[in-house]
C-alpha positions in Angstrom: 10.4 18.6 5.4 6.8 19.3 6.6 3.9 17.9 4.2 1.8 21.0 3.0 -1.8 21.1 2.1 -4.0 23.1 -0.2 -7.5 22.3 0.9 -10.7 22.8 -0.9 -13.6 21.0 0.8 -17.1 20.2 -0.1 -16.7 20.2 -3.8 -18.1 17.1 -5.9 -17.8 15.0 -9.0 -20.3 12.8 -10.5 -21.1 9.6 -10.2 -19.3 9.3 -6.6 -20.3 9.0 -3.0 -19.1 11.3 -0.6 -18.3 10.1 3.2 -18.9 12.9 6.4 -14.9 13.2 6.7 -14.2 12.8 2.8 -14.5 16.5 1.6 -11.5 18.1 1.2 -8.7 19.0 -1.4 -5.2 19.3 -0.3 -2.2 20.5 -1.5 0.8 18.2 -0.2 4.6 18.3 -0.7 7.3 20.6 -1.0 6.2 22.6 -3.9 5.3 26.3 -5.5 1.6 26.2 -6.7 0.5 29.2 -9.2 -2.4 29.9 -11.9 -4.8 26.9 -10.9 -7.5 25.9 -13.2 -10.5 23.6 -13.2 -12.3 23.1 -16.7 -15.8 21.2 -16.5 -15.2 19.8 -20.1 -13.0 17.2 -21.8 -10.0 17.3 -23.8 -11.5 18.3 -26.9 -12.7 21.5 -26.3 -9.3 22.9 -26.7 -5.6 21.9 -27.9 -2.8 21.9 -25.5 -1.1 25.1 -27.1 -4.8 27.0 -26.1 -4.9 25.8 -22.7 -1.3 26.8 -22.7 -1.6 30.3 -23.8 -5.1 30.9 -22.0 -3.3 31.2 -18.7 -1.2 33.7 -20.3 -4.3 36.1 -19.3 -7.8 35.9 -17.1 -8.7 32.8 -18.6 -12.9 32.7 -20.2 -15.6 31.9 -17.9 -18.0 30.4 -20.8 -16.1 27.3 -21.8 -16.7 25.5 -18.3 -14.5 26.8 -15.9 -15.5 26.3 -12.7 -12.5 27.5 -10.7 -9.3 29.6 -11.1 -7.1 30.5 -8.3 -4.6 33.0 -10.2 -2.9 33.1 -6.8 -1.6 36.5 -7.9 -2.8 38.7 -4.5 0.7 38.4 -3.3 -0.1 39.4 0.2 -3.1 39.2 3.6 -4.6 35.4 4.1 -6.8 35.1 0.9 -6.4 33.4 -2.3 -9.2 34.3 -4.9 -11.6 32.8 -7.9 -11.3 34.5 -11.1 -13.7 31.8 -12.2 -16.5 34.3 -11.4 -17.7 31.1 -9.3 -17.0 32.5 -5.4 -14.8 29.6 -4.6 -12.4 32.1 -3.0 -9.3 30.2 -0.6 -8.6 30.6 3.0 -4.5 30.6 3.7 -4.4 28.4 7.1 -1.2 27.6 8.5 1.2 29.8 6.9 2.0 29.0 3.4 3.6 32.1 1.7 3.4 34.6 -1.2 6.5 34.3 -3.4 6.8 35.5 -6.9 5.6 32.8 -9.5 5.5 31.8 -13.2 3.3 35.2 -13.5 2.9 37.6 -11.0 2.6 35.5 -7.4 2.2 32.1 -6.4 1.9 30.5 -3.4 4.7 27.8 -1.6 4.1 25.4 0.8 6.6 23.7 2.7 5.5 20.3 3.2 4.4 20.3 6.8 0.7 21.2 7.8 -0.1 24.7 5.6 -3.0 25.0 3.0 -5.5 27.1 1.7 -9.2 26.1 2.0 -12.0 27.5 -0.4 -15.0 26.3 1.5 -17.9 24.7 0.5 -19.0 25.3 -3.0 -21.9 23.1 -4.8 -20.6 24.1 -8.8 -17.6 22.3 -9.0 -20.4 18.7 -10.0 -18.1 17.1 -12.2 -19.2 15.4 -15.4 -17.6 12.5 -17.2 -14.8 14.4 -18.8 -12.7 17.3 -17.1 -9.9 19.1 -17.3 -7.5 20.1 -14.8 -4.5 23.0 -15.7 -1.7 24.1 -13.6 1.3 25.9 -13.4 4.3 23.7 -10.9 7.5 24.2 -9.4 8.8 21.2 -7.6 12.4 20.3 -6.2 14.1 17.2 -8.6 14.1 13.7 -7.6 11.6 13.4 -4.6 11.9 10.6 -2.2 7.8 9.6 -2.0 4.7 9.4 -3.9 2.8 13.1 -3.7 -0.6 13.6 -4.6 -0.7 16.7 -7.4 -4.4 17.1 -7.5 -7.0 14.3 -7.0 -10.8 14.3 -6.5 -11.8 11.2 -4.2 -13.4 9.5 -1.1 -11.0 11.1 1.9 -11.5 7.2 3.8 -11.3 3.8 2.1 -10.3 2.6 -0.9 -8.8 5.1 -4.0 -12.5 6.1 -5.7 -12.3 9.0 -8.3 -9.2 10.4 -9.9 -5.9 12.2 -9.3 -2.4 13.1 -11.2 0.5 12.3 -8.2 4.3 12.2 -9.1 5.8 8.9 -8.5 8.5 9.9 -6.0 11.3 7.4 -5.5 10.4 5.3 -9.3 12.8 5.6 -11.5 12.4 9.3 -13.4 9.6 10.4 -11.2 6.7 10.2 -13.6 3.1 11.4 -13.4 1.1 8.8 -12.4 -3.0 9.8 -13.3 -5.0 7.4 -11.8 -8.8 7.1 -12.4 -11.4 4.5 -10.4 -14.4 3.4 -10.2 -17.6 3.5 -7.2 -16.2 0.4 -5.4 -12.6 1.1 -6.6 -12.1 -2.4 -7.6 -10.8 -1.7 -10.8 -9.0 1.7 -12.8 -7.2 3.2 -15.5 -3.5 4.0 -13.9 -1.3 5.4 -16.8 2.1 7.1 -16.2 4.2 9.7 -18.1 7.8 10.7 -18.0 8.4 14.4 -16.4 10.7 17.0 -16.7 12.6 16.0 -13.3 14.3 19.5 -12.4 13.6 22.3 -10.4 11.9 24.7 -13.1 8.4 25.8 -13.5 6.4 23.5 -15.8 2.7 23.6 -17.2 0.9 20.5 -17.0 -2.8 19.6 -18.3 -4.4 16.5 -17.3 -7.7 15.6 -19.1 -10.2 12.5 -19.4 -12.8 12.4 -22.0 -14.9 10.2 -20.2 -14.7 6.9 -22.2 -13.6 4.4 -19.2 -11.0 3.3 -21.5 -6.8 4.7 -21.1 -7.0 6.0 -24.2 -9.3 8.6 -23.1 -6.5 10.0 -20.6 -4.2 12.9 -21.9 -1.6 14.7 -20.6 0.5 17.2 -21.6 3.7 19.4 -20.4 4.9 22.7 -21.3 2.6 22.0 -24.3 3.3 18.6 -25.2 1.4 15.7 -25.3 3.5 12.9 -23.2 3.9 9.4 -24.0 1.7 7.1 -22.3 2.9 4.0 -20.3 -0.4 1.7 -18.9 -0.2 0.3 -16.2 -4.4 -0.5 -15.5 -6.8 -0.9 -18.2 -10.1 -2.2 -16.6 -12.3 0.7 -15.8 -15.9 -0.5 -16.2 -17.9 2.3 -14.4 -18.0 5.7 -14.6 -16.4 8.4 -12.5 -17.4 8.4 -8.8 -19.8 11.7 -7.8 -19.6 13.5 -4.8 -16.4 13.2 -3.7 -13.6 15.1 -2.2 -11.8 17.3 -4.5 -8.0 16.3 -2.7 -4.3 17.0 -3.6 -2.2 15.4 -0.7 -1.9 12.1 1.0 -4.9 9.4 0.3 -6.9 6.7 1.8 -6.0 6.9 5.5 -3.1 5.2 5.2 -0.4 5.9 8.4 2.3 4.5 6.5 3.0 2.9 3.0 6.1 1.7 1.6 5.9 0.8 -2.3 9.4 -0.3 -1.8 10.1 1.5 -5.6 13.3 3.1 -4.8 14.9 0.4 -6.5 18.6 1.7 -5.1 19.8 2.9 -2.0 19.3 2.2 1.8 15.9 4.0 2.3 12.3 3.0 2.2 10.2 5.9 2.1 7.1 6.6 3.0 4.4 7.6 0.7 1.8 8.4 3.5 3.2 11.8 4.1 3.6 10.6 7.6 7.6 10.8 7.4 7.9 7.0 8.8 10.6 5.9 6.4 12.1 2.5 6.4 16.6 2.0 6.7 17.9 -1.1 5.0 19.7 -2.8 7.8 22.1 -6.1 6.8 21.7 -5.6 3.1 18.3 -6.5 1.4 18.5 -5.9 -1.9 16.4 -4.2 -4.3 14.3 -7.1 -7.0 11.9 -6.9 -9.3 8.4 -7.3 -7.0 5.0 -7.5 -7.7 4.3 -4.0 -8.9 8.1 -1.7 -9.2 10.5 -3.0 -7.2 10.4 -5.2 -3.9 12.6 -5.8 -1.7 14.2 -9.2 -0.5 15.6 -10.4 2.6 18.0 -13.5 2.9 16.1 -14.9 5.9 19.6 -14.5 8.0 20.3 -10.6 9.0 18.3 -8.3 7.0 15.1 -5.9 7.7 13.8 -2.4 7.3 13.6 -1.0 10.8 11.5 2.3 10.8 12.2 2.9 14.3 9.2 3.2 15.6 5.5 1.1 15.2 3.7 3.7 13.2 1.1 5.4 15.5 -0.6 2.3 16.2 -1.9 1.3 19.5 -4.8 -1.5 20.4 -7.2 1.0 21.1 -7.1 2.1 17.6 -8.9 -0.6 14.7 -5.5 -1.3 12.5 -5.0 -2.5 9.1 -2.0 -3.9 7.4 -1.7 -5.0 3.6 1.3 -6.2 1.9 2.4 -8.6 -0.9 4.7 -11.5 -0.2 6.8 -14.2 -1.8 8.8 -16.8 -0.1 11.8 -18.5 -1.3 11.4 -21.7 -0.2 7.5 -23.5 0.2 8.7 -25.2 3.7 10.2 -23.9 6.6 11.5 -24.9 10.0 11.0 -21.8 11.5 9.5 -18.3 11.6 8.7 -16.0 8.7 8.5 -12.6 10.2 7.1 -10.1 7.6 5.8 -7.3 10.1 6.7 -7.0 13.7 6.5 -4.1 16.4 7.9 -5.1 19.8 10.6 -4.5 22.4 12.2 -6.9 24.8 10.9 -8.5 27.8 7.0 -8.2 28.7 6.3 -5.4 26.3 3.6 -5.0 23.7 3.8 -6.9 20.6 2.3 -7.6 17.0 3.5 -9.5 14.4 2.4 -11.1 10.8 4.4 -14.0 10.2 4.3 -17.5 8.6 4.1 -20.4 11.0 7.0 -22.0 10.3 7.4 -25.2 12.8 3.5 -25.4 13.5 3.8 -24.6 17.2 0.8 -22.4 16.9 -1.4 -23.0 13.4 -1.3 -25.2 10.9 2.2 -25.8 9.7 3.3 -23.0 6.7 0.1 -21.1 7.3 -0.1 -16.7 8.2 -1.3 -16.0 11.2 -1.7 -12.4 12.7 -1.5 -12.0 16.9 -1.4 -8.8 19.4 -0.3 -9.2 22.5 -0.5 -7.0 26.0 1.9 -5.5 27.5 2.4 -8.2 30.4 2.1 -10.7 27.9 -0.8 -12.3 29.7 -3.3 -11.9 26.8 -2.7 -12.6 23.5 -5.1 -12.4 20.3 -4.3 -14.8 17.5 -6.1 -15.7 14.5 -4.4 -18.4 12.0 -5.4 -18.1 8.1 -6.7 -21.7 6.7 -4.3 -20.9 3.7 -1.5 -23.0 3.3 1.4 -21.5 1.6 2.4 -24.0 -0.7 4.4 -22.4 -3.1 7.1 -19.4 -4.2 4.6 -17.3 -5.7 3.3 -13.8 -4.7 0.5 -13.5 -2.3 -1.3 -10.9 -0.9 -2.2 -10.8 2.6 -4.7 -8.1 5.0 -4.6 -8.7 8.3 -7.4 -6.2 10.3 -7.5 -5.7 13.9 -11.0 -4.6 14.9 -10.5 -3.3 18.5 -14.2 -3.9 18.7 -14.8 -7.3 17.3 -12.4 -9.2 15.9 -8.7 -10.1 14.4 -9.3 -10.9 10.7 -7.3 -12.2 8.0 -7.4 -12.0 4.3 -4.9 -13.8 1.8 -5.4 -13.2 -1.9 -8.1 -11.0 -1.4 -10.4 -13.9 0.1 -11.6 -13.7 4.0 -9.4 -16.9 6.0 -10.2 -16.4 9.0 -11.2 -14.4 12.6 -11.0 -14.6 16.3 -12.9 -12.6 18.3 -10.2 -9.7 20.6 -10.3 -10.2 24.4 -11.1 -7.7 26.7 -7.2 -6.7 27.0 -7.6 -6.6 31.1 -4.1 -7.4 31.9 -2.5 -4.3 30.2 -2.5 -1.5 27.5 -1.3 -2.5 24.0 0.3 1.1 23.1 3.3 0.4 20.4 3.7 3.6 19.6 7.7 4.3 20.4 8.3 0.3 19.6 11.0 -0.6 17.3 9.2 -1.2 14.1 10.4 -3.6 11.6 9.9 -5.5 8.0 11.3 -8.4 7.6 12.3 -9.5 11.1 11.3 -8.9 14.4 12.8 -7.4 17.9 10.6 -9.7 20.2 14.2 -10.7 22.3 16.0 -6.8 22.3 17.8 -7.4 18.8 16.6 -8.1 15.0 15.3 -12.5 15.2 12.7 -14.4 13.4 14.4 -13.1 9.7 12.0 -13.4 6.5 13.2 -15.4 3.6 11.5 -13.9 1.4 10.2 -10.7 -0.4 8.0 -8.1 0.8 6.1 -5.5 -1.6 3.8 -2.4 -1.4 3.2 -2.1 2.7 0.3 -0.2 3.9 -0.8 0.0 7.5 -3.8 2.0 8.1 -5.4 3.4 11.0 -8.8 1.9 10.5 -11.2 -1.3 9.3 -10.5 -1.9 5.4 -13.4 -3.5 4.4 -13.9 -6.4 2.5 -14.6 -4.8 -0.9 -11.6 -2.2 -0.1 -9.4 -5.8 0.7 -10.8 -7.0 -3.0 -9.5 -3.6 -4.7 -6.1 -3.4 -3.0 -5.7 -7.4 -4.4 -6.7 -6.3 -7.7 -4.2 -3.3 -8.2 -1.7 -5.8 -8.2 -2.9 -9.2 -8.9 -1.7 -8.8 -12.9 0.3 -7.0 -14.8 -0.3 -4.9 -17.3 0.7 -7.2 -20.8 -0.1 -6.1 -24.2 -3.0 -7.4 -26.4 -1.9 -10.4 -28.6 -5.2 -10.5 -30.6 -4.3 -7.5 -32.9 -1.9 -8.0 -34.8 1.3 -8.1 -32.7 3.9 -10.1 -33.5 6.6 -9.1 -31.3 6.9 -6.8 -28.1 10.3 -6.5 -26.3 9.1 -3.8 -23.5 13.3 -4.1 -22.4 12.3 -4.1 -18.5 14.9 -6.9 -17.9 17.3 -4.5 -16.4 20.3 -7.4 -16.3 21.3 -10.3 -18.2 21.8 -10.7 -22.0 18.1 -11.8 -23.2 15.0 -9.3 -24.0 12.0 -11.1 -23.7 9.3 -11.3 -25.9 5.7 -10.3 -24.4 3.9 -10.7 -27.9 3.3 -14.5 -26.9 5.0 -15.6 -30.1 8.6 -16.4 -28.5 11.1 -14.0 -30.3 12.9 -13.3 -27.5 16.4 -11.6 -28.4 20.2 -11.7 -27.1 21.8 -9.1 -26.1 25.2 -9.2 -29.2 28.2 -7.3 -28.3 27.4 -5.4 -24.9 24.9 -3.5 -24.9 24.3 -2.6 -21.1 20.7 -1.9 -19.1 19.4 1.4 -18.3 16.6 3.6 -17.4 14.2 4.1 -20.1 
């Protein structure tokens, strides 16, 4: 499956800066797209059933509509604005004309087609929006997919955008809204009608920087909200691209949320999914699932290193959690490398002290000769079985650098790499382990969550925001009232916890069994 694109650069939202390569808005997955519609007003201007019947017919231009793409042409390379607006679409790389929920629509096939509507200055967004669209996507899909989303095309998530959670358990709509340095956000999910039919969906924010400000509704109904982030302390971002497809740069990320099987997809679009290999198993991990690895024969080999080469700046982020706070050797958590003098990277904790400080992450590169190495050991100690967050940057014009926690470690400056290239493009790739002598070595005894390796410099206050989308879970308030909160996320065993703080916790009395809720 290719990853399709409907692209709309230039347009802008307030408060939110815009980068030189961050204008665009993107279309991405395998899905029928028909009766788009931007509103430039919040959720109360009109009830669900209104919105619902309005795109039964041209839909008004006085109530702040700013675009509508009624995708009804059915033929020739353009895709117009009833909006009255001008924002009219360019088809680029062959999406096609099929018949849609009324009249045409438009399918892409999740490879490299879109349609792009130029550069228009009226879609300046204001606190509260809404967004209204018709869908027809394929059941259970394997990777997160951007729906629509309005954001900076390079860093950190800034701004907002309704994905599908592709490979979580019912495939809900995520809706994710963040701030100017994206170090905090409202991310709230909803349960979706997970089948192949045509569903209406409205998204809408009213502006108040709190979750309960976020609204969505399908087929007319107003979904249940699940929160997952509640800390948005700034308003929306301005000037930003207007983007539905794959985020932030990323070459490869693996939330590791399947929660079942032997894949780990990717949710970069980039098709680099992971295979379970020697039977890691799916846990509970520090945001969804995780996966862990018994430190004897297990990994995720995606084949190949991701794109990545040393003269391209490379970033990696990933949570971890060991089993055991001592070690007598190796903890491999990332690797690319082949046997005998071939080009190598690796994240791993030091586990005998040969090279850093005994039970501390370092981060090396080496050449393809393996006469020059890079190497930069974190001064954190892992001391303990909790979860941890590490970055570790490779700036192929200054420096290896190393974050743990969301805190800067440590650097070393990168050598001239004379002796050899450092291409591992083609490399077997894998989590978990390593392939430094020709087969799997150096196993992880541990668990690994949410990997992202991007081809660029995350900076420090982008390192701060990926630490803080998963340094806590969401828990519910305890100082209003509640006296008891059994959220049944257990999934196994014969207790239900009690989140109110108050200890009721309950036993499971006769068999009732676990499920999806």
């Amino acid at each position: 499956m290719k990853n399709s694109k409907l692209q709309i650069p230039n347009h802008k939202q307030t408060p939110m800066t815009e980068t030189a390569n961050s204008k665009r808005f993107w279309l991405f997955g395998f899905w029928i797209l028909n009766l788009f519609v931007i509103w430039n007003l919040g959720f109360v201007i009109f009830t669900p059933n209104e919105a619902y019947a309005a795109l039964i017919s041209k839909p008004p231009t006085n109530l702040g509509l700013v675009g509508y793409w009624s995708m009804n042409e059915g033929t020739g390379t353009v895709a117009g604005d009833g909006s009255g607006n001008g924002n009219r679409g360019i088809l680029t790389g062959g999406p096609t004309w099929v018949d849609g929920k009324r009249g045409k629509a438009i399918n892409f096939d999740g490879g490299d087609d879109y349609v792009n509507a130029g550069s228009a200055g009226n879609f300046e967004r204001t606190n509260s929006f809404t967004v209204s669209l018709w869908i027809k996507r394929n059941p259970n899909p394997t990777v997160t997919e951007a729906v629509v989303a309005k954001e900076v095309g390079s860093g950190t998530f800034q701004g907002w955008g309704l994905l599908i959670l592709g490979g979580a358990a019912n495939d809900p709509y995520r809706i994710n809204i963040a701030n100017t340095s994206g170090t905090n956000n409202l991310l709230v999910e909803y349960p979706r009608t997970n089948d192949s039919g045509w569903h209406h969906v409205v998204f809408t924010y009213n502006g108040t920087s709190v979750a309960s400000g976020v609204f969505l509704y399908e087929d007319g109904i107003s979904k249940t909200q699940t929160i997952i982030a509640d800390t948005l302390s700034a308003s929306i971002l301005t000037a930003t691209n207007f983007q539905i497809g794959a985020r932030d740069g990323a070459a490869s990320y693996w939330s590791m949320n399947e929660g079942a099987g032997t894949i780990a997809g990717d949710g970069s679009g980039n098709g680099n999914r992971g295979t379970l290999t020697g039977g890691p198993t799916w846990v509970d991990g520090k945001r969804g699932k995780a996966l862990s690895f018994d430190g004897s024969n297990d990994y995720v080999n995606s084949n190949f290193a991701p794109n990545l080469s040393a003269t391209d700046d490379i970033s990696f982020s990933f949570w971890f959690k060991v089993k055991s706070a001592t070690h007598t050797a190796d903890q491999e958590f990332i690797g690319a490398d082949s046997a005998g003098d071939n080009p190598q990277f690796a994240i791993e904790i030091d586990g005998d002290g040969s090279i850093c400080t005994d039970e501390s992450v370092l981060f090396f590169m080496r050449d393809d000769n393996s006469a020059s190495s890079d190497i930069v050991c974190s001064t954190f100690v892992v001391t303990d079985t909790n979860w941890h967050h590490v970055v570790a940057i490779h700036d192929v014009s200054s420096n290896l650098q190393i974050y743990i926690d969301g805190i800067f470690r440590n650097s070393t400056a990168v050598t001239a790499n004379s002796n050899g290239s450092r291409n591992f493009s083609g490399y077997p790739f894998f989590l978990g382990a390593n392939n430094s002598i020709g087969t799997a070595n150096q196993f992880c005894d541990c668990s690994i969550d949410e990997v992202r390796i991007y081809n660029r410099v995350l900076s420090a206050s982008e390192v701060s925001a990926l630490y803080n989308s998963g340094a806590a879970k969401f828990a519910p308030p305890t100082d209003k009232g509640l006296v008891g909160y059994w959220s049944m996320n257990e999934g196994a065993g014969t207790i239900a916890g009690d989140g109110s703080g108050n200890g009721n916790r309950g036993t499971l009395t006769g068999g009732p069994t676990w499920v999806d809720g």
